[in-house]
C-alpha positions, -999 to +999 in steps of 0.1 A: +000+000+000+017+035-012+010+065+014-008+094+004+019+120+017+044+147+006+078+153+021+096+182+019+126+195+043+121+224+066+152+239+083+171+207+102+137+183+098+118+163+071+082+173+072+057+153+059+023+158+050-003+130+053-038+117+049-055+113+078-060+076+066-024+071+063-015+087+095-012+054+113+010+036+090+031+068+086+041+067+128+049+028+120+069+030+098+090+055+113+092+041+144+103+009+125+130+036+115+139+043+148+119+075+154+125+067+191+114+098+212+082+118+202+087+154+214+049+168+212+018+162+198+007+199+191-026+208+176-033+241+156-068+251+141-062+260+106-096+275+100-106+257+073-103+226+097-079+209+124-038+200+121-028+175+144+010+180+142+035+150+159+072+158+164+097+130+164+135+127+169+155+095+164+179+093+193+206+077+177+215+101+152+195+127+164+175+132+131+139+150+132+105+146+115+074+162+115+041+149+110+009+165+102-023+156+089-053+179+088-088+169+102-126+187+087-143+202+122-174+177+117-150+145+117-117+153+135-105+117+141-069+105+136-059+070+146-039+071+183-002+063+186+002+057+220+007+020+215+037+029+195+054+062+218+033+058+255+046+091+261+021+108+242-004+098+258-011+129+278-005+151+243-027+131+231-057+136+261-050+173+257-053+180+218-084+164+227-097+188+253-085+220+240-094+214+202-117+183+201-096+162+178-108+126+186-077+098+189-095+063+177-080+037+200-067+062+227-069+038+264-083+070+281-095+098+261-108+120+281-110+159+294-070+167+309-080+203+316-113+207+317-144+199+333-160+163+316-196+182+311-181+210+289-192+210+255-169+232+238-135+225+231-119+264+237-090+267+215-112+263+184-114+296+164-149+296+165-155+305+200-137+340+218-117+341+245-147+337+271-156+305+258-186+316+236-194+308+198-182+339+174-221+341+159-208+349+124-179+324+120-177+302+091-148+276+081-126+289+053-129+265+024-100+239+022-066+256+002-061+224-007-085+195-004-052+172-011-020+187+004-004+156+009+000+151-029+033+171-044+018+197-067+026+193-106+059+206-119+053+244-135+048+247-168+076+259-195+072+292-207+067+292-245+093+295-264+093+328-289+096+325-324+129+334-342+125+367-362+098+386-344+086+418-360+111+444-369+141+422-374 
């Protein structure tokens, strides 16, 4: 099975950009690589939707990736990697709270910060900094509705014909 995701290189790390699908098999194969030491799972609301973002150095060499796969507000479930990195566990539980991106398979998804009976998950852009709903916010369309795909190569110019006017 071929991944749906881009790579590129940002500064001292290779980035790559993955369906949400794929996410899973992405984090096993690197840890099969010996992505040993997750540094953070952060979460960032895009606008258009969610980014769950996973940071990962390989000890031995001390090599970095980044991993990121974005999530629509209706649906925002990724597959949980605790089973592979325990240590994200907690990163996990609060990505959760804060943004209300689901981890399938997480052994205790719940509220780290807040109360259980909240309903709203606060660092969303749709709700100010009092916790209420913005009453004319609207997602942003998707930029790109597959940015894990490398985009095409850009065209050639044309080339000019010889002898143009006046020679």
């Amino acid at each position: 099975m071929e991944l749906r995701m881009k790579q590129e290189r940002l500064f001292d790390e290779d980035v790559y950009t993955v369906h949400p699908e794929d996410y899973r098999a992405l984090c096993e194969k690197l840890k099969a690589e010996g992505y040993d030491f997750p540094r953070a799972i952060s979460s960032v609301d895009m606008g258009y939707g969610l980014r769950v973002v996973l940071h990962l150095t390989r000890m031995s060499d001390l090599a970095k990736v980044e991993v990121r796969t974005d999530v629509p507000y209706d649906d925002p479930v990724v597959d949980s990697v605790t089973d592979l990195w325990p240590g994200v566990e907690w990163h996990e539980r609060e990505a959760y709270d804060l943004m209300g991106i689901r981890f399938r398979g997480h052994p205790d998804l719940r509220r780290l910060l807040l109360e259980e009976h909240w309903e709203i998950h606060p660092l969303q852009k749709r709700y100010d900094t009092g916790g209420y709903p913005l009453p004319d916010w609207q997602p942003k369309d998707w930029p790109d509705p597959a940015p894990w795909e490398e985009p095409p190569p850009p065209e050639e110019p044309e080339e000019k014909a010889e002898g143009g006017e006046g020679e």
